[in-house]
C-alpha positions in Angstrom: -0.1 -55.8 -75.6 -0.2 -56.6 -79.1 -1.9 -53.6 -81.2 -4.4 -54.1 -83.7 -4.7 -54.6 -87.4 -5.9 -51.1 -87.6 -3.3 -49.6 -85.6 -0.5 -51.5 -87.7 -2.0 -49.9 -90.9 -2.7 -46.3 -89.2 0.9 -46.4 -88.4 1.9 -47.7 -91.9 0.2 -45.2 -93.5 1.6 -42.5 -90.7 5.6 -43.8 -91.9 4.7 -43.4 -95.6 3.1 -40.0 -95.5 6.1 -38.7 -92.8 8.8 -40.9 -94.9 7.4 -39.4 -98.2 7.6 -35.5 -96.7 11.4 -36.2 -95.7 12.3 -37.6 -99.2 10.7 -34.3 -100.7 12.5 -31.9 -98.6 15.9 -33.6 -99.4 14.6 -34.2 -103.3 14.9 -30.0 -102.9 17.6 -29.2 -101.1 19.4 -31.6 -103.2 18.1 -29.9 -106.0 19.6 -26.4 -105.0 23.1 -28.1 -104.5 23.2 -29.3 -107.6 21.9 -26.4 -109.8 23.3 -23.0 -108.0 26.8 -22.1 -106.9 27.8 -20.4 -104.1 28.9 -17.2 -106.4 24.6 -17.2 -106.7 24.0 -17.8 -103.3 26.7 -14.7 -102.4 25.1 -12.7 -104.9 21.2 -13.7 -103.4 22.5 -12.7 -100.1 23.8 -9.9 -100.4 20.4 -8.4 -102.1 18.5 -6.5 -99.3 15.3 -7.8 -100.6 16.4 -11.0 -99.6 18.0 -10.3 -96.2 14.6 -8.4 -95.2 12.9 -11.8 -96.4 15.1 -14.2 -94.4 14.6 -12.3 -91.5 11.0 -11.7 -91.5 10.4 -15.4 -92.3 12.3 -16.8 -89.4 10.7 -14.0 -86.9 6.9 -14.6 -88.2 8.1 -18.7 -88.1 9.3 -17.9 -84.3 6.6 -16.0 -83.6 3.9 -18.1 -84.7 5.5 -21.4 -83.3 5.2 -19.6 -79.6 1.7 -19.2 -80.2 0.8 -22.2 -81.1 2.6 -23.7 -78.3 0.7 -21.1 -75.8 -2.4 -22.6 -77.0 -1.4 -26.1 -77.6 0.0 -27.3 -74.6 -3.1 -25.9 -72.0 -4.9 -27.2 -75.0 -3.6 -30.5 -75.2 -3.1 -30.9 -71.1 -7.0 -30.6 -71.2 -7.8 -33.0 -73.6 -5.7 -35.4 -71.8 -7.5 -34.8 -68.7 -11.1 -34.3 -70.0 -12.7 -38.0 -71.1 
């Protein structure tokens, strides 16, 4: 089945906005290669501050993720179900 015009440009448009966010997350990571040195990223990590921030952002990221997937996929099996 061939899709439609609209579909081709949806999708289009879907690869540009996706391909867009990938080439700004490498734009910064290359970015932090090329302007700090592992001395600064030592010296970052060793601060408490920023161990305590590391780890509360990837429990609160874990956290949250499991939620969202509690209520996403009963969620999302309805609404593939339900006309």
């Amino acid at each position: 089945m061939m899709p439609h015009r609209s579909d081709r440009r949806f999708h289009l448009a879907l690869a540009a906005l996706g391909g867009s966010y990938v080439l700004l997350v490498v734009a910064l990571l290359i970015a932090d290669l090329l302007y700090t040195s592992p001395g600064d990223v030592r010296d970052a990590l060793n601060d408490p501050h920023v161990r305590f921030a590391i780890r509360l952002s990837l429990i609160t990221a874990t956290f949250s993720t499991i939620l969202a997937m509690w209520v996403a996929v009963p969620l999302g099996y309805l609404l593939s179900r339900v006309k």
